[in-house]
C-alpha positions in Angstrom: 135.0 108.7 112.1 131.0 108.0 112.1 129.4 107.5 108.6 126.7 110.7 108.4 123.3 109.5 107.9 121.4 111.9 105.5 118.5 113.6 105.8 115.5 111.5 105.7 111.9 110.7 106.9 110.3 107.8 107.1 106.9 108.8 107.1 107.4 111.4 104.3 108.4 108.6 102.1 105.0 106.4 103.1 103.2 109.5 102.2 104.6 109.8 98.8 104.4 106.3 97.9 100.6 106.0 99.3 99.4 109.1 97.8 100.8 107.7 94.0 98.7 104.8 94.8 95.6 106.3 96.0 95.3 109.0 93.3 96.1 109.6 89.4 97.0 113.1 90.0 99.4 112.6 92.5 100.5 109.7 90.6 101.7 111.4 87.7 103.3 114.8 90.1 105.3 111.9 92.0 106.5 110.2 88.7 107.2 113.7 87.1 109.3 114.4 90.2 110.2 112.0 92.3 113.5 109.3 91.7 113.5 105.7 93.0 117.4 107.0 94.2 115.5 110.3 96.4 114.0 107.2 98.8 116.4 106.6 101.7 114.9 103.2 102.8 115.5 100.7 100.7 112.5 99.2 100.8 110.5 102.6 99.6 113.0 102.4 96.6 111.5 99.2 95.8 108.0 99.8 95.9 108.4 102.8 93.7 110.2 100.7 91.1 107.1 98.4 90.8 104.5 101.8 90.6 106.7 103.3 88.0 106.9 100.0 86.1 103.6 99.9 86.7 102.6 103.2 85.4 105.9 102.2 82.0 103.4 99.6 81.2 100.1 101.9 81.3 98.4 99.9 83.7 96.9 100.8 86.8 98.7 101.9 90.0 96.8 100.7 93.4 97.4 99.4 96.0 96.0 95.9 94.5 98.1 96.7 91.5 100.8 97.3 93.5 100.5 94.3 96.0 100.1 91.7 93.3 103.4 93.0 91.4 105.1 92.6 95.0 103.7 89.5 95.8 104.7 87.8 93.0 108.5 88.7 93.5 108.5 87.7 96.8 110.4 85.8 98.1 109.8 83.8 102.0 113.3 84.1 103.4 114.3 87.0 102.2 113.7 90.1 105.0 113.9 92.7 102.8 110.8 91.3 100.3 109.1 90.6 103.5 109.6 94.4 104.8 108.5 95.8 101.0 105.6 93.6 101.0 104.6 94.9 104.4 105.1 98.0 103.6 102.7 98.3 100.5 100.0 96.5 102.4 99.9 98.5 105.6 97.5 100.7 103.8 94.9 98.1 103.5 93.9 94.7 105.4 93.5 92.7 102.3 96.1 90.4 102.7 96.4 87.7 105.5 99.0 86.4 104.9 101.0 89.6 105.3 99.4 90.5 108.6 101.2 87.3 109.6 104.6 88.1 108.5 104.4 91.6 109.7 
């Protein structure tokens, strides 16, 4: 018997996780709703720990804010950092380093 995957969409999640970052309203509708456990990729789960950590410790939620808090958890040979850290950047181009790695 096949494992069923659920439900899920990729892009949906980017959206949700990108508009928190890009906008204080949406920010506080996605915390008031939204669960780290509703993400179905991993790495989406992630990022929304570190902009609801973010947001525990009152302090701004950006993309830089966002990145930085990534970055410095990151760890080289670890795919999975390497996939959240490219995932938070791909709305910008301020970070060589990931354009390298991704």
């Amino acid at each position: 018997m096949t494992e069923k995957i659920p439900p899920h969409n990729k892009e949906a999640e980017q959206s949700v996780l990108g508009a928190a970052m890009l906008d204080k309203d949406a920010l506080f509708d996605v915390l008031e709703t939204v669960k780290a456990d509703d993400f179905y990729d991993a790495a989406h789960k992630e990022v929304y720990d570190v902009i609801l950590e973010l947001g525990r410790r009152n302090e701004s939620v950006d993309i830089v804010t966002v990145c930085d808090e990534l970055k410095k958890a990151w760890k080289p040979r670890n795919s999975r950092w390497k996939s959240i850290y490219c995932i938070a950047y791909s709305e910008c181009a301020i970070c060589e380093e990931c354009s390298r790695l991704c």
